[in-house]
C-alpha positions, 0 to 999 in steps of 0.5 A: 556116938562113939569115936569109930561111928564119927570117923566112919561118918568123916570118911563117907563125907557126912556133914553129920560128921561135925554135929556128932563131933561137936555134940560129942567133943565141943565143951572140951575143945572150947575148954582148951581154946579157952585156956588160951584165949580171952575173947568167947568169940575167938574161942568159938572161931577156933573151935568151929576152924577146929571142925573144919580143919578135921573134915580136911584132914579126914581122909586121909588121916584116921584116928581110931584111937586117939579122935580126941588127941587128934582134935585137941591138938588142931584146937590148941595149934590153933588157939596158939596161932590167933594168941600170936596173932592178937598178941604179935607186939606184946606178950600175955599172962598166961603165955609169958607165965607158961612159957617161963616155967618151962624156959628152966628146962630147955634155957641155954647159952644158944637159941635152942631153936637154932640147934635143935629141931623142935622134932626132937624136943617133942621126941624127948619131952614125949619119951619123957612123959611116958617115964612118968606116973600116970597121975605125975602125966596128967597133971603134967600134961594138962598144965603145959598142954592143955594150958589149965590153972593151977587151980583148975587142975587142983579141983578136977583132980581133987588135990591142993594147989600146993600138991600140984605147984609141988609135982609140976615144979619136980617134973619140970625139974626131972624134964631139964634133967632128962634132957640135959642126959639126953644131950638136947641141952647143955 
């Protein structure tokens, strides 16, 4: 069933709604939850909070044309939020990992979070994304969105792990440069 049918079965108050988005979207979504956490039955926690969270935002949001957007991000905002919740004294390989890759491009003096909303970092970081190749956009996204391993991105992409540790060093590189020009760091 496409997007457009799924939404209108949201709007008209459907269970149907869940099964359609589940048989449509579920493996992708616990892919993305997956990434994040370890525990199978968080996963599947996050990925059933996921549907429920979209059949309270829908209405009043309609995402016509970004469904799978629009899911991904409660999915991952969610995988998050229980990753910090079963990690809240330690910090985990994966999020430390990441999280250290990107310090590079956003690191200064000051706690950024105390001088910058984040609202403006995701408006950079987006106009960012959009000066860049498509392919450069999605390995780019995919590793710091999506949270995928150097080497899942390498096979589904059908590149070395070398090309894609090269182009993720450059962007992140690029990334604190732009934002360095854009005066969000200093």
């Amino acid at each position: 069933m496409d997007d457009a049918k799924i939404i209108a079965l949201y709007l008209s108050r459907d269970e149907k709604a869940v099964s359609e988005t589940e048989k449509k979207y579920g493996k992708r979504l616990a892919a993305i939850a997956g990434n994040v956490l370890d525990d199978a039955r968080d996963v599947e926690e996050i990925v059933n909070d996921t549907y429920h969270q979209a059949w309270r935002l829908i209405p009043p949001n309609e995402p016509h044309d970004f469904f799978f957007a629009f899911l991904s991000r409660i999915t991952r905002n969610l995988a998050l939020d229980r990753c910090r919740e079963n990690n809240a004294a330690k910090r985990t390989g994966v999020t430390v990992e990441l999280t250290d890759e990107l310090a590079e491009c956003t690191a200064s003096d000051d706690d950024v979070e105390q001088t910058v909303e984040e609202t403006e970092l995701y408006r950079q970081v987006s106009a960012f994304l959009r000066t860049l190749p498509k392919d450069r956009r999605i390995i780019f996204l995919r590793r710091y969105y999506y949270m995928q391993s150097v080497s899942e991105i390498a096979a589904d992409l059908h590149v070395s792990e070398s090309r894609v540790k090269t182009t993720l060093f450059r962007q992140r590189q690029r990334l604190r440069t732009y934002l360095i020009k854009g005066g969000f760091i200093t």
